[in-house]
N, C-alpha and C positions, 0 to 999 in steps of 0.2 A: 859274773858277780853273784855273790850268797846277797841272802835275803837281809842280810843285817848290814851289810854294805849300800844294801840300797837304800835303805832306811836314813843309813848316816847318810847318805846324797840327798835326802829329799827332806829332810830337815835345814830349819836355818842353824847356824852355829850359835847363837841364843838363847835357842831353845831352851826350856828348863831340863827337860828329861834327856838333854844333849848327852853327857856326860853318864849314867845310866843306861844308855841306849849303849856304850862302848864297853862298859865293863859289864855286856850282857853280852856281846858280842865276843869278845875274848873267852867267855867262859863257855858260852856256844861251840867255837872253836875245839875249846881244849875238851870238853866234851865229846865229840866226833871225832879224834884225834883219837881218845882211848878209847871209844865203842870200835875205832877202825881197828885199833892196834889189837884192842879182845879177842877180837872176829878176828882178824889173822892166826892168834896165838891158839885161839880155843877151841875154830873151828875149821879155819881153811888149810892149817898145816898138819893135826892130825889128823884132818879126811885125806889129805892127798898121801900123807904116811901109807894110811889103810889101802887106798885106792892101790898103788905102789904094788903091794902085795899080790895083784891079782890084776897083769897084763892080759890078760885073754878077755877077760872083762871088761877092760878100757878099751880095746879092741871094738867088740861088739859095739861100745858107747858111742865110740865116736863115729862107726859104720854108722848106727842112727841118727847119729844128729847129721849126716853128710843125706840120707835118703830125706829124713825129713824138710832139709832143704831144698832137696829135686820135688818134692811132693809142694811146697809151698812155693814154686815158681811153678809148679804146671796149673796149680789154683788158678792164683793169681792168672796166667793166659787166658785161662777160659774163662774167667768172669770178667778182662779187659773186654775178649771177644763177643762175650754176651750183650755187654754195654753197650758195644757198637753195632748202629745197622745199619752201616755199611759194611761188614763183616764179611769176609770171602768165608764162604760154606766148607770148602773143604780142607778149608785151614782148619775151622774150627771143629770139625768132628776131627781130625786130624789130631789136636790140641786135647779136646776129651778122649781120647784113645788112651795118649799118653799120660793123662792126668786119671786114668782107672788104673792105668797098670800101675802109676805110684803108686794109687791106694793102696792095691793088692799087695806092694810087695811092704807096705808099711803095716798092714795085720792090725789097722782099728777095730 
């Protein structure tokens, strides 16, 4: 549910600003409907046009964003492991081993 939906739920049907409350809502709507449709037209079709141009480049992009996800799951371990002390020891340097070598190969 949108916010304006909820609105008309928690009002009584009496209300005075009942009817106000809907024709604010529809034009809310139709609002976000054309800032979506914009941002499609204006800027997510010709960046991906652009982008298009230049496979080797999308390449590397997405090779990043795949490391940056090994890098934010070996965090995440070590600071589960951290948090726990019950924590097997050699789990956990184990876990920082591999969570420096993602740094290393992510080049912060």
């Amino acid at each position: 549910k949108n916010l304006m939906e909820t609105l008309s739920d928690i009002y009584e049907k009496e209300w005075v600003g009942q009817d106000m409350l809907y024709v604010q809502a529809q034009n809310n709507e139709m609002l976000w409907a054309d800032l979506a449709h914009k941002l499609s037209d204006q800027v997510v079709i010709p960046l991906n046009t652009y982008q298009a141009q230049f496979p080797e480049m999308r390449k590397k992009i997405d090779k990043r964003g795949r490391k940056l996800i090994d890098f934010d799951a070996e965090r995440h371990a070590v600071q589960q492991m951290q948090n726990n002390p019950n924590r097997n020891e050699a789990k956990f340097i184990k876990a920082k081993n591999r969570w420096k070598m993602q740094k290393g190969h992510m080049k912060f």
